[in-house]
N, CA, C and O atoms as a GROMACS GRO file, in nm:
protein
  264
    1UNK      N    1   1.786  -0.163   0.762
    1UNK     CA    2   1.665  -0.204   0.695
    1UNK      C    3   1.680  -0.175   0.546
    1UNK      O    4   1.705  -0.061   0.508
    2UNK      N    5   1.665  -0.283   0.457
    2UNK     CA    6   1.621  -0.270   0.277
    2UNK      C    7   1.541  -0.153   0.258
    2UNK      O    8   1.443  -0.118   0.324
    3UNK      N    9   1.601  -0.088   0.146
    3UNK     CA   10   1.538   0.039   0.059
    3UNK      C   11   1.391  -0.048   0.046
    3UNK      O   12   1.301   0.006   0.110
    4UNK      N   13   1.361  -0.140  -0.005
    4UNK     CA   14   1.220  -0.219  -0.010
    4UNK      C   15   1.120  -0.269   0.113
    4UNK      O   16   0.997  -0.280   0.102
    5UNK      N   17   1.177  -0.289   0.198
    5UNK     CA   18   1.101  -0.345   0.356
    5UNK      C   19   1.085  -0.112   0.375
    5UNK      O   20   0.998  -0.036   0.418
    6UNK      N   21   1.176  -0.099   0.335
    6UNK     CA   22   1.088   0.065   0.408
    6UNK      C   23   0.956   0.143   0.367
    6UNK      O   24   0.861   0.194   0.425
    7UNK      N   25   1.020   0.117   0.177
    7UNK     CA   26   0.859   0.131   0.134
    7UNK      C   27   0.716   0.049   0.140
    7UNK      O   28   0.604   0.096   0.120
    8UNK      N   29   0.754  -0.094   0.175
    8UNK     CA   30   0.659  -0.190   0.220
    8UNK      C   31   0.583  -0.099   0.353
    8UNK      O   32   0.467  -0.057   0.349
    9UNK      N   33   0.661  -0.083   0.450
    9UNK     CA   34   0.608  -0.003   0.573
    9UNK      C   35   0.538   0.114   0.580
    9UNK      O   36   0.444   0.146   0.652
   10UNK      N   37   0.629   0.206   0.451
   10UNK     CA   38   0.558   0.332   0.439
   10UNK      C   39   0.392   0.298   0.348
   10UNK      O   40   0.297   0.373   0.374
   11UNK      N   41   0.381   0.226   0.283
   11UNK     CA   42   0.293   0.181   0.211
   11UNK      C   43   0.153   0.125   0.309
   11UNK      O   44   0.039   0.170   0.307
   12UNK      N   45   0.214   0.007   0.395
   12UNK     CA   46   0.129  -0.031   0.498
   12UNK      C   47   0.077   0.103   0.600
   12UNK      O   48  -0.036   0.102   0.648
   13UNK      N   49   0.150   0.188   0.619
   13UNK     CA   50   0.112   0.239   0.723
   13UNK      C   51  -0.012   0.366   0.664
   13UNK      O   52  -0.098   0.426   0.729
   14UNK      N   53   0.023   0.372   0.514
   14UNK     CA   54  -0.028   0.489   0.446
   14UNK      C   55  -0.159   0.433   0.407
   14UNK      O   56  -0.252   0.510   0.386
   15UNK      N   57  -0.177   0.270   0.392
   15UNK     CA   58  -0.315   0.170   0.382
   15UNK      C   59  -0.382   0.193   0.537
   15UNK      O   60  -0.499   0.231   0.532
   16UNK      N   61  -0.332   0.177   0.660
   16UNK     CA   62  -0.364   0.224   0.772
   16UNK      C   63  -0.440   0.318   0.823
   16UNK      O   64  -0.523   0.316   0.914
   17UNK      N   65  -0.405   0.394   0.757
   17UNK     CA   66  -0.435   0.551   0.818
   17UNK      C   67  -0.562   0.601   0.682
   17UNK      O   68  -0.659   0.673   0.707
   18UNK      N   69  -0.535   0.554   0.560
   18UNK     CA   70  -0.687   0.533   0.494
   18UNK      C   71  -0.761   0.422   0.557
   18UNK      O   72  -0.872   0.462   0.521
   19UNK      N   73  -0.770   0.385   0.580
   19UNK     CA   74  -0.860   0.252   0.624
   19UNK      C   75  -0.903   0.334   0.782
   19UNK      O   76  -1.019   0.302   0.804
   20UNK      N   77  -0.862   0.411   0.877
   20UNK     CA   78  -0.899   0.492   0.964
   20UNK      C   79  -0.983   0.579   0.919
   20UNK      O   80  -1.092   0.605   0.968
   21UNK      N   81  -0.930   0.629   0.819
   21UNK     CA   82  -0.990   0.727   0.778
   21UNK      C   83  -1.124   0.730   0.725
   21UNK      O   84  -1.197   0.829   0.739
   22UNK      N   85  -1.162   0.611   0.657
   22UNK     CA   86  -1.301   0.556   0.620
   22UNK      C   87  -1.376   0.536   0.725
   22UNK      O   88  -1.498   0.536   0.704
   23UNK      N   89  -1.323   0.512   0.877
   23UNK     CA   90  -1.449   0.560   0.997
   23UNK      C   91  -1.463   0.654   1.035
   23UNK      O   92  -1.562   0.676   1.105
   24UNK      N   93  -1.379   0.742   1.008
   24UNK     CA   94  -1.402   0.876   1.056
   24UNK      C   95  -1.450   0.942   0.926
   24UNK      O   96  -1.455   1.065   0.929
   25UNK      N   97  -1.486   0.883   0.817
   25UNK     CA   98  -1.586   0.956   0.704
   25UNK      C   99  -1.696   0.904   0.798
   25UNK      O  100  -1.740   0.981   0.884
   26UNK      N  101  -1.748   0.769   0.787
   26UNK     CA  102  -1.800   0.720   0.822
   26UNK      C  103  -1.935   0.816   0.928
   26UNK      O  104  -2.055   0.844   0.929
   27UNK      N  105  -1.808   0.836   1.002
   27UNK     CA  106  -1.895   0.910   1.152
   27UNK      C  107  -1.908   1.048   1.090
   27UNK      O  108  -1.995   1.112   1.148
   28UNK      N  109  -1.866   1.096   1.019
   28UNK     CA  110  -1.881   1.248   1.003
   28UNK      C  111  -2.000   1.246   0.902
   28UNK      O  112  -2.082   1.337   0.919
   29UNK      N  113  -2.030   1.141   0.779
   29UNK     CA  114  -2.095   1.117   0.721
   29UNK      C  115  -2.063   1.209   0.635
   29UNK      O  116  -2.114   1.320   0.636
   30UNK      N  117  -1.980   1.173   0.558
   30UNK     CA  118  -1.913   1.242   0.442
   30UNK      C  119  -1.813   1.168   0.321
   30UNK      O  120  -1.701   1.117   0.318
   31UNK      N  121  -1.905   1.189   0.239
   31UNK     CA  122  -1.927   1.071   0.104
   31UNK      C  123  -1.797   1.087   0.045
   31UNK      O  124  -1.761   0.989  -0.020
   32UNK      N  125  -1.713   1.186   0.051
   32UNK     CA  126  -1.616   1.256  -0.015
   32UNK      C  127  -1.472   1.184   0.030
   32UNK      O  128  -1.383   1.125  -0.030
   33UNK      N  129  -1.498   1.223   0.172
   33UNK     CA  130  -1.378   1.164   0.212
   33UNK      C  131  -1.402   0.996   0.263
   33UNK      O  132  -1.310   0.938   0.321
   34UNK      N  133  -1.504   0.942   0.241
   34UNK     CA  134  -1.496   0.814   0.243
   34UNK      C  135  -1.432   0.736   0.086
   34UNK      O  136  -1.385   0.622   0.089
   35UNK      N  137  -1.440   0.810  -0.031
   35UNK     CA  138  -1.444   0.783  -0.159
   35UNK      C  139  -1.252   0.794  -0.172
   35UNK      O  140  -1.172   0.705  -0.198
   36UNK      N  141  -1.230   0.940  -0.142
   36UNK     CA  142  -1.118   0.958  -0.134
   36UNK      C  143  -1.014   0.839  -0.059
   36UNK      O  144  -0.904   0.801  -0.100
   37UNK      N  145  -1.092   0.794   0.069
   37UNK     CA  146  -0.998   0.679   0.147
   37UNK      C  147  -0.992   0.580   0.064
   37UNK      O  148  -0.885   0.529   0.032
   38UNK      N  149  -1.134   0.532   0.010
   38UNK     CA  150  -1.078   0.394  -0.021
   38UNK      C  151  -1.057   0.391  -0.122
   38UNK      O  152  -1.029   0.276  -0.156
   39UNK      N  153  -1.050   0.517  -0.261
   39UNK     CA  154  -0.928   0.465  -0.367
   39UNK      C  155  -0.765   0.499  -0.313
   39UNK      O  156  -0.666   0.466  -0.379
   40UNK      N  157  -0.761   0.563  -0.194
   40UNK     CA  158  -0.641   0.569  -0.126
   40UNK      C  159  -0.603   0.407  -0.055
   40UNK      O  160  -0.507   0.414   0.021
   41UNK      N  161  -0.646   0.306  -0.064
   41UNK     CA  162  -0.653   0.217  -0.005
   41UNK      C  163  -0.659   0.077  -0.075
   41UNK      O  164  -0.647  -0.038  -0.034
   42UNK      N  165  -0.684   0.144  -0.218
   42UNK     CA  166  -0.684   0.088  -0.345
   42UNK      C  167  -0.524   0.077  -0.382
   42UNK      O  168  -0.447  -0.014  -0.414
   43UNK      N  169  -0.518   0.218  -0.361
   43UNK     CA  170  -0.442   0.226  -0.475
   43UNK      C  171  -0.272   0.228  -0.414
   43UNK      O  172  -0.170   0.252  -0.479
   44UNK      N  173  -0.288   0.196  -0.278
   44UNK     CA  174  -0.187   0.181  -0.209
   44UNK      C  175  -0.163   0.004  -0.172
   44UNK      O  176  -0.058  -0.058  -0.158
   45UNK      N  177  -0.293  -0.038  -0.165
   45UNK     CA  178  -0.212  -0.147  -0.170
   45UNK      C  179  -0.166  -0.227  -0.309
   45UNK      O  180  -0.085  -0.319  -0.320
   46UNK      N  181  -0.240  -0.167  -0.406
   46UNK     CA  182  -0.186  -0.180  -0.522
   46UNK      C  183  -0.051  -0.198  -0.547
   46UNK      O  184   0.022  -0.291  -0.583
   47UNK      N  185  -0.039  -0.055  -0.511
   47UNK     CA  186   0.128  -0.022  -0.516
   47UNK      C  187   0.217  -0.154  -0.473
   47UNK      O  188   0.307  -0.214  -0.531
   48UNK      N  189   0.138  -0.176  -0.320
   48UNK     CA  190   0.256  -0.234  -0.250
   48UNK      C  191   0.258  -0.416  -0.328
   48UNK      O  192   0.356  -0.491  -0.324
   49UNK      N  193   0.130  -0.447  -0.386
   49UNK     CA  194   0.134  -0.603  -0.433
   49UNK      C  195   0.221  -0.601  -0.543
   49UNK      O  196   0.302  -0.692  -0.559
   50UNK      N  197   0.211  -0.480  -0.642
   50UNK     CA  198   0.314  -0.417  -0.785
   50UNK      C  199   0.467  -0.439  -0.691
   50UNK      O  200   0.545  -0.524  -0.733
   51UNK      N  201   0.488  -0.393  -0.618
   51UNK     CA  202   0.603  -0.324  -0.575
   51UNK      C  203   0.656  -0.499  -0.490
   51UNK      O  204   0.776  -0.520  -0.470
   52UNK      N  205   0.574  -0.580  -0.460
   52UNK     CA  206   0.613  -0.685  -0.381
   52UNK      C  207   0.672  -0.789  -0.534
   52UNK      O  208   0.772  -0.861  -0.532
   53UNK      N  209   0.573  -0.769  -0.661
   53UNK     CA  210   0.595  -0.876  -0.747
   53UNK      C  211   0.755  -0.812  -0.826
   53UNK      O  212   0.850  -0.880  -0.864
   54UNK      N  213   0.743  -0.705  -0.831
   54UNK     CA  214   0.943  -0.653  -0.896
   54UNK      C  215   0.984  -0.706  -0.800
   54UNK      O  216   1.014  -0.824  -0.820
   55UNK      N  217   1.004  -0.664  -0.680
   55UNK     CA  218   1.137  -0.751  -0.601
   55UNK      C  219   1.138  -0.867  -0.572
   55UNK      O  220   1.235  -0.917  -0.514
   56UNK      N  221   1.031  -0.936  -0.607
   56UNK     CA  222   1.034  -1.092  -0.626
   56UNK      C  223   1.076  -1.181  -0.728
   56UNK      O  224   1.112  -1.299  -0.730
   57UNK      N  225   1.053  -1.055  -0.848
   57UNK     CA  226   1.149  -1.170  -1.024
   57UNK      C  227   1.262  -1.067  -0.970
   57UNK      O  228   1.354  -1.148  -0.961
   58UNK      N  229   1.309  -0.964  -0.933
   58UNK     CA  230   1.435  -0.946  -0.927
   58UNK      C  231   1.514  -1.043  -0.858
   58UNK      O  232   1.626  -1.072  -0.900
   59UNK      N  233   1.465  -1.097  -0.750
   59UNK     CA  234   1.566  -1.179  -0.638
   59UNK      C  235   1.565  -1.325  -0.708
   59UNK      O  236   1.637  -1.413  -0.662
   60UNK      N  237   1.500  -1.344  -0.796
   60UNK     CA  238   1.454  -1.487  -0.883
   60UNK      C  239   1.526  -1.463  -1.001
   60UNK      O  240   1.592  -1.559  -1.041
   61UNK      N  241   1.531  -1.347  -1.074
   61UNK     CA  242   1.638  -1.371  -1.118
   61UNK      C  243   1.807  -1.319  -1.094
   61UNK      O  244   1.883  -1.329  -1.190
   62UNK      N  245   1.842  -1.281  -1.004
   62UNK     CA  246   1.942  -1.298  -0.948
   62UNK      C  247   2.000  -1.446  -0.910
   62UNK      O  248   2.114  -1.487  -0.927
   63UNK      N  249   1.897  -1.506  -0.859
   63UNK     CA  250   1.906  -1.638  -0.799
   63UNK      C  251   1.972  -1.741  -0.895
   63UNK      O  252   2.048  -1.835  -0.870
   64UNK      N  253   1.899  -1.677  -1.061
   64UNK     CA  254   1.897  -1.816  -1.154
   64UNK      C  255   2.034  -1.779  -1.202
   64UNK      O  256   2.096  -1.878  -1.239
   65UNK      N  257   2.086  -1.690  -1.210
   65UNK     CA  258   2.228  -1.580  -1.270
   65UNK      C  259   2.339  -1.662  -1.155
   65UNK      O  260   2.452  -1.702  -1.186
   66UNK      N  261   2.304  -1.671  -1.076
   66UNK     CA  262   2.464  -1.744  -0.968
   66UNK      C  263   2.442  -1.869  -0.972
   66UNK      O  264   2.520  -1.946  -0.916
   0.00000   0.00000   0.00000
């Protein structure tokens, strides 16, 4: 597996488990850790759309170079 498809996964799974985590604020009713999830959820998939657009002009320009 690509150094990049791993952090894609680790990324998805770390959006996952915030996005869980916002029902179980939810049910506990706790403003804190609902706030905490979803800039965790923000800011992870952030990452991963940042992190999808570099390896996309990288492989584009590799492409235009051969």
């Amino acid at each position: 597996m690509k150094k990049e498809n791993v952090l894609f996964l680790l990324l998805a799974t770390i959006t996952v488990i915030c996005i869980m985590s916002i029902g179980v604020a939810v049910a506990e009713r706790s403003l804190l850790i609902s706030f905490i999830s979803i800039a965790g959820v923000v800011i992870a998939t952030g990452l991963g759309f940042t992190l999808r657009k570099k390896v996309r002009e990288s492989t584009e320009d590799k492409e235009l170079d051969a």
